[in-house]
LOLUMVO-866578 format. One record per residue: residue number from 1; residue in one letter; z, x, y of N, C-alpha, C in turn. Coordinates in Angstrom, 3 decimals. Atoms other than C-alpha are relative to their C-alpha. Layout:
# residues N
{node NUM,A,{Z,X,Y},{Z,X,Y},{Z,X,Y}} ...
***
This chain:
# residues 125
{node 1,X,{-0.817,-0.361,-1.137},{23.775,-2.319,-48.377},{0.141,-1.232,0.882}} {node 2,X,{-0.246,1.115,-0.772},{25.605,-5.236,-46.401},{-0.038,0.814,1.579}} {node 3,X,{0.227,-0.804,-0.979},{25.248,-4.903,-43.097},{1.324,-1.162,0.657}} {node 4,X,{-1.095,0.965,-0.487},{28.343,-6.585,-40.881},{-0.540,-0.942,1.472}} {node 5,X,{0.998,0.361,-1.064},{27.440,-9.034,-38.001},{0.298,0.515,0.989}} {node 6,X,{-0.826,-1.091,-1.373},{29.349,-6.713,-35.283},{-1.824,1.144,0.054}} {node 7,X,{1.354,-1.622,0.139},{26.172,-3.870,-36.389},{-1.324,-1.079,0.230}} {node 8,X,{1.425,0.673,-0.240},{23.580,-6.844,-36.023},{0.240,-0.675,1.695}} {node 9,X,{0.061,0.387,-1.307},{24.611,-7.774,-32.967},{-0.279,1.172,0.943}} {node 10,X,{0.609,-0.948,-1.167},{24.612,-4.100,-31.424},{-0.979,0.170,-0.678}} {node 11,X,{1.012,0.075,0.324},{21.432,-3.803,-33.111},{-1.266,-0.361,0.670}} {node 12,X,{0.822,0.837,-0.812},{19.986,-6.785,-31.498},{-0.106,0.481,1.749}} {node 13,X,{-0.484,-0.193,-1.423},{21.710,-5.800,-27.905},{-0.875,1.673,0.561}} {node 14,X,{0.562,-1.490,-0.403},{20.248,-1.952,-28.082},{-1.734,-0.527,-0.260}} {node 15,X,{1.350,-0.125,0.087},{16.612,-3.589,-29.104},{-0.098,-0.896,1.309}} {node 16,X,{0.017,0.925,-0.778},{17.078,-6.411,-25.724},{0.186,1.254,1.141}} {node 17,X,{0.216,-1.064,-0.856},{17.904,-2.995,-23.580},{-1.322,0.693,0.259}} {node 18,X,{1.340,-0.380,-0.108},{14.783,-1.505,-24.816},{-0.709,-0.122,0.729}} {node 19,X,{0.960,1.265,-0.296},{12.677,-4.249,-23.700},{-0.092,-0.375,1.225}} {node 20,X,{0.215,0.210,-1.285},{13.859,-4.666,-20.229},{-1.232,0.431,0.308}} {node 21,X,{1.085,-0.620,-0.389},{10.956,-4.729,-18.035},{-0.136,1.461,0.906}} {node 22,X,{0.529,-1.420,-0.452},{9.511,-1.616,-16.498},{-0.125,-0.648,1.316}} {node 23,X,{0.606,0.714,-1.177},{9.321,-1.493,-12.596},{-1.572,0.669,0.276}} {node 24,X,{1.366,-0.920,-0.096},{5.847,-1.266,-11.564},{-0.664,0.106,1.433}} {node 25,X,{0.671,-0.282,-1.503},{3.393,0.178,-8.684},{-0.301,-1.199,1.183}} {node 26,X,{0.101,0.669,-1.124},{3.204,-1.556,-5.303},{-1.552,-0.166,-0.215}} {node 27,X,{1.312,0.437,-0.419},{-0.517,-3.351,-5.088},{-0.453,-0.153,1.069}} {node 28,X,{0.716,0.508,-0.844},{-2.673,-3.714,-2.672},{-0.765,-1.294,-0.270}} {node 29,X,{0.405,1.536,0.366},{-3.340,-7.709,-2.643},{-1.100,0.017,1.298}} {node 30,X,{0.726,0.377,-1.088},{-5.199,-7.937,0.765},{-0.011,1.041,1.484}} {node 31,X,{0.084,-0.973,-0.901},{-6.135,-6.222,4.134},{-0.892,-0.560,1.226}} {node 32,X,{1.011,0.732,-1.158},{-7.310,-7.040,7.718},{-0.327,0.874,0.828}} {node 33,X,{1.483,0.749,0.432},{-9.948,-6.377,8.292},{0.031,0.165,-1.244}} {node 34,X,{0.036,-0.202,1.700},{-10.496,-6.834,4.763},{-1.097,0.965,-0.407}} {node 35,X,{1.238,-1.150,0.516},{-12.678,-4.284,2.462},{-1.101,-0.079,0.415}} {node 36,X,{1.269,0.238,0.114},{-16.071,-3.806,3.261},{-0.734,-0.954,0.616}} {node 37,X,{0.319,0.749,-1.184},{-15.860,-6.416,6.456},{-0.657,0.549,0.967}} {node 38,X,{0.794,-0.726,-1.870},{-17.740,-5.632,9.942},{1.171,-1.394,0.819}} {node 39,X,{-1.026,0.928,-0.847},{-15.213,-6.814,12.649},{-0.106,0.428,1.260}} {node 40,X,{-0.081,-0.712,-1.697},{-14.593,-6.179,16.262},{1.011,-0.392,0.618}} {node 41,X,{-0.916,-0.043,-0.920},{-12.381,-6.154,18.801},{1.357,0.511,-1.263}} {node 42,X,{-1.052,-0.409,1.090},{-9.782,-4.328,15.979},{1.055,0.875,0.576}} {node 43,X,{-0.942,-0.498,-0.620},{-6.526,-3.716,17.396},{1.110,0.392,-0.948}} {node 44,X,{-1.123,0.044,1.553},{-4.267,-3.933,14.147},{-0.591,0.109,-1.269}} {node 45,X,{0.039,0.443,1.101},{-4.621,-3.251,10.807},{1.176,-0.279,-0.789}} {node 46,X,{-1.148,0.154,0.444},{-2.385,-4.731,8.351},{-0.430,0.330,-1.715}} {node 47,X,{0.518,0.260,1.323},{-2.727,-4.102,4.390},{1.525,-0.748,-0.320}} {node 48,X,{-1.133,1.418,0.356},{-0.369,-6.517,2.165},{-0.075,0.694,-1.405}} {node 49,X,{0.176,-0.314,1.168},{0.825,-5.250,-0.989},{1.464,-1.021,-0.687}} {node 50,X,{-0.761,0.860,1.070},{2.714,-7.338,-4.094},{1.551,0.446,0.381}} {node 51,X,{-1.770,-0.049,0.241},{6.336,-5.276,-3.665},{0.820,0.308,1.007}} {node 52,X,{-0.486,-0.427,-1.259},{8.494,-4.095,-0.826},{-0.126,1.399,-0.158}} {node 53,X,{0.525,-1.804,-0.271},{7.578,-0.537,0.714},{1.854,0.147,0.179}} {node 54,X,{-1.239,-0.965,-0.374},{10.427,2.078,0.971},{-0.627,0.390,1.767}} {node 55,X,{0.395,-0.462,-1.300},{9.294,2.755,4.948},{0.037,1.527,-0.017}} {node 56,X,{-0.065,-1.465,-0.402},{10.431,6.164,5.497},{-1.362,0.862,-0.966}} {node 57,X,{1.005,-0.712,1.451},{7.665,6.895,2.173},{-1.151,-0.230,0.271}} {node 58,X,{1.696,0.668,0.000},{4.650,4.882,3.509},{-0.410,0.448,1.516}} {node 59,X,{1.176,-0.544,-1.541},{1.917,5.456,6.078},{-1.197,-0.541,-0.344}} {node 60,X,{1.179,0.280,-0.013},{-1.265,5.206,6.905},{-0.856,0.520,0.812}} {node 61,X,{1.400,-0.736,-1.532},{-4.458,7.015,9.031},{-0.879,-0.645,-0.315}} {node 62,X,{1.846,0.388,-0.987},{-7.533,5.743,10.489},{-0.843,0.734,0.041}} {node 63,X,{1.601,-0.932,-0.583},{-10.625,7.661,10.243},{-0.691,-0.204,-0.295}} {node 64,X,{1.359,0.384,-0.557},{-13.514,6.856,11.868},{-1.054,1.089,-0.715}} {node 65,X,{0.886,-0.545,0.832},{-16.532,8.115,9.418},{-0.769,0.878,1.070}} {node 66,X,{1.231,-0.765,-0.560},{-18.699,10.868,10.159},{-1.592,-0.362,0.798}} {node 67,X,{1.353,0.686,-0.947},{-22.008,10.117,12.938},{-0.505,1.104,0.171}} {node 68,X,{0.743,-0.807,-0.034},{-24.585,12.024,13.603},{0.272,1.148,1.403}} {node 69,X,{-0.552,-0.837,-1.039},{-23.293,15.224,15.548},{1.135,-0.067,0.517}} {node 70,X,{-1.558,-0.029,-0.375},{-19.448,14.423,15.078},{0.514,-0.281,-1.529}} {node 71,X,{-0.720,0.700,0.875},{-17.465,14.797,12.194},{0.827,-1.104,-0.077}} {node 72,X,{-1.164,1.350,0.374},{-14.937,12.411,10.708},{1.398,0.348,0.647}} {node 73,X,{-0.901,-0.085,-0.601},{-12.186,11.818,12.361},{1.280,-0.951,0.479}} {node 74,X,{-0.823,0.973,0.666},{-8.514,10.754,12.436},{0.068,-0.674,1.329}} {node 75,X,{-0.287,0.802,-1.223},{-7.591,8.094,15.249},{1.322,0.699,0.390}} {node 76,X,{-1.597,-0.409,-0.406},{-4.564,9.238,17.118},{0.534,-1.719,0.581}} {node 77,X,{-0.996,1.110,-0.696},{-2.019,6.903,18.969},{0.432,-1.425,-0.945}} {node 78,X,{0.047,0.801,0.823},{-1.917,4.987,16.184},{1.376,-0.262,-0.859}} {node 79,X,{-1.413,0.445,0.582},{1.889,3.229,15.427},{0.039,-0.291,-0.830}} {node 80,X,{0.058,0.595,1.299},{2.447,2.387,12.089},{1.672,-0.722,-0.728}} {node 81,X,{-1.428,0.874,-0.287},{5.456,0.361,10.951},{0.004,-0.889,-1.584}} {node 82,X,{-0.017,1.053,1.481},{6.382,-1.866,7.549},{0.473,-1.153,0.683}} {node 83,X,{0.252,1.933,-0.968},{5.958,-5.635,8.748},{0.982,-0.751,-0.498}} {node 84,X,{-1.131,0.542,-0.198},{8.471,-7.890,8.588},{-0.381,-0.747,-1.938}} {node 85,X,{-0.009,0.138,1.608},{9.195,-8.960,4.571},{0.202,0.940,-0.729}} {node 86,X,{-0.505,-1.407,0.559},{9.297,-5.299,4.030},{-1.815,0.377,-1.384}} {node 87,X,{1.537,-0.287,1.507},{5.541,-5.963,1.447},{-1.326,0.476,0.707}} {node 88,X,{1.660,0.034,-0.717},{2.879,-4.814,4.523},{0.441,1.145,1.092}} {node 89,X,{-0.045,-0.855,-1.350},{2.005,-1.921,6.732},{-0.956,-0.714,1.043}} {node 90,X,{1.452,0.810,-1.266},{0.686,-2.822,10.259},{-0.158,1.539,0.878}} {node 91,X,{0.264,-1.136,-0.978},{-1.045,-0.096,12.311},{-0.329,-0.781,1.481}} {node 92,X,{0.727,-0.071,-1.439},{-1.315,-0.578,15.960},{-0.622,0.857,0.671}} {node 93,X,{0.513,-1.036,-0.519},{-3.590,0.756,17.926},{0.006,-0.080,2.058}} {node 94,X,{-0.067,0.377,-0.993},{-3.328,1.176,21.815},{-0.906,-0.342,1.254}} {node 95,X,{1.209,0.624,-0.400},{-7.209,-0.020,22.504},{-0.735,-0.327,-1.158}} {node 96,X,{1.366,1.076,0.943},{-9.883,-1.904,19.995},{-0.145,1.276,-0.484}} {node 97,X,{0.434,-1.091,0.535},{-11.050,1.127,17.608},{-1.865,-0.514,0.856}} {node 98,X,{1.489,0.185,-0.257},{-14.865,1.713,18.950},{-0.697,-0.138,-1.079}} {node 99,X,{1.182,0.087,1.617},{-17.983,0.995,16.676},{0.027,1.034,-0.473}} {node 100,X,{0.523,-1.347,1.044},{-18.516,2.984,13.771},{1.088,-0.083,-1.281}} {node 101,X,{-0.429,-0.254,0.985},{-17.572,3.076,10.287},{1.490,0.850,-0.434}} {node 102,X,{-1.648,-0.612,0.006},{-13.515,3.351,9.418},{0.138,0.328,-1.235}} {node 103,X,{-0.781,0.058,1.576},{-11.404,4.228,6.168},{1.477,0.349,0.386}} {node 104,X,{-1.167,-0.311,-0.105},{-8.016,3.655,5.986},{0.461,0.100,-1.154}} {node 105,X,{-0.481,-0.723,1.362},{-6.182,5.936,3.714},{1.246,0.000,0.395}} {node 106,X,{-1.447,0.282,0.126},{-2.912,4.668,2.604},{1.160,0.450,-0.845}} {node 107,X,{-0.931,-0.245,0.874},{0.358,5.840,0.636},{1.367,-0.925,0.012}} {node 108,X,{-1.050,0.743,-0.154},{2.976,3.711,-0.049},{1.186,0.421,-1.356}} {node 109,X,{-0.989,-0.222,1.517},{6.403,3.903,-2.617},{1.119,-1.522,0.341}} {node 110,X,{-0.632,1.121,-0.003},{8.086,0.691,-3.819},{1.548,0.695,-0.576}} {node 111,X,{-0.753,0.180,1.114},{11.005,0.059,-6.207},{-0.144,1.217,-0.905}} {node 112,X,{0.222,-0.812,0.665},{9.725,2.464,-8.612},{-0.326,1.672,0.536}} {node 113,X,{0.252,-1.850,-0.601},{9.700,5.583,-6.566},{-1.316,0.918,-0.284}} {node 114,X,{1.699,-0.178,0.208},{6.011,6.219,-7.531},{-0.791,0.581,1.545}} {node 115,X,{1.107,-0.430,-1.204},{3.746,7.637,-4.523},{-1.163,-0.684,-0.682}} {node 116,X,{1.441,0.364,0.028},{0.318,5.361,-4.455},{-0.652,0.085,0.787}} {node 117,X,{0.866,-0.483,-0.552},{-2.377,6.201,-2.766},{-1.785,-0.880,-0.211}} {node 118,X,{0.797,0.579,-0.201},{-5.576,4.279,-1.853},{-1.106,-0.031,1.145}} {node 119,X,{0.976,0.312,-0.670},{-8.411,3.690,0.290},{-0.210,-1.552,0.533}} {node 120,X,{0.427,0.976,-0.552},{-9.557,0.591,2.546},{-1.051,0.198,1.025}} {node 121,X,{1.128,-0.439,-1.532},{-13.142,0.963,4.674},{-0.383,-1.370,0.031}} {node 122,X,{0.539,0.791,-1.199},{-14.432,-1.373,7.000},{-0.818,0.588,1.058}} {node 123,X,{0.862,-0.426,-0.767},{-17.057,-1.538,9.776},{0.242,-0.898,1.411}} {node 124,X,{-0.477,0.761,-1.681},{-16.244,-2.334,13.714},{-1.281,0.349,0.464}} {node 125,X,{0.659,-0.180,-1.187},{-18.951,-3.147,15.877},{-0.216,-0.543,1.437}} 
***
């Protein structure tokens, strides 16, 4: 069976479609305070991820870990915003978080319309 070069060319062209790349999940590259830091005076956090956020899709809360005779709990007043480049959330806050053990729990959606979801704790004293 001959094959004609018109059929090897769409051949080739439907296996080069295939192949395009895949888009993939937004990363978390970095974070300030960064993981598993002790910091103070913490007025902002920012995390930094590899792709551009969709805004209206991403967020982020603050909560201050459980202490002895107060549960866990979320921070209020807390602005949140996609930072200029469109690849980083920044939270403001409208005083220093007080001491005590944080976690910021994040969701973000890039390019790929994906929902990710993550964790970042830190310690303010």
């Amino acid at each position: 069976m001959k094959f004609s070069k018109a059929a090897a060319a769409i051949g080739t062209l439907a296996l080069l479609i295939g192949a395009a790349p895949a888009f993939s999940h937004a990363k978390l590259i970095s974070s300030t305070p960064a993981a598993g830091a002790t910091a103070s005076g913490v007025k902002t956090v920012t995390l930094t991820f590899d792709d551009a956020l969709m805004a209206p899709l991403s967020g982020l809360d603050i909560v201050m870990g459980a202490m002895p005779g107060m549960a866990a709990m979320k921070m209020t007043g807390v602005k949140v915003k996609v930072g200029s480049g469109g690849k980083s959330l920044v939270a403001t806050l409208a005083k220093p978080l007080p001491a005590g053990s944080y976690d910021v729990n994040w969701h973000v959606v890039s390019d790929d319309n994906h929902r990710i979801t993550g964790k970042v704790s830190f310690t303010v004293k």
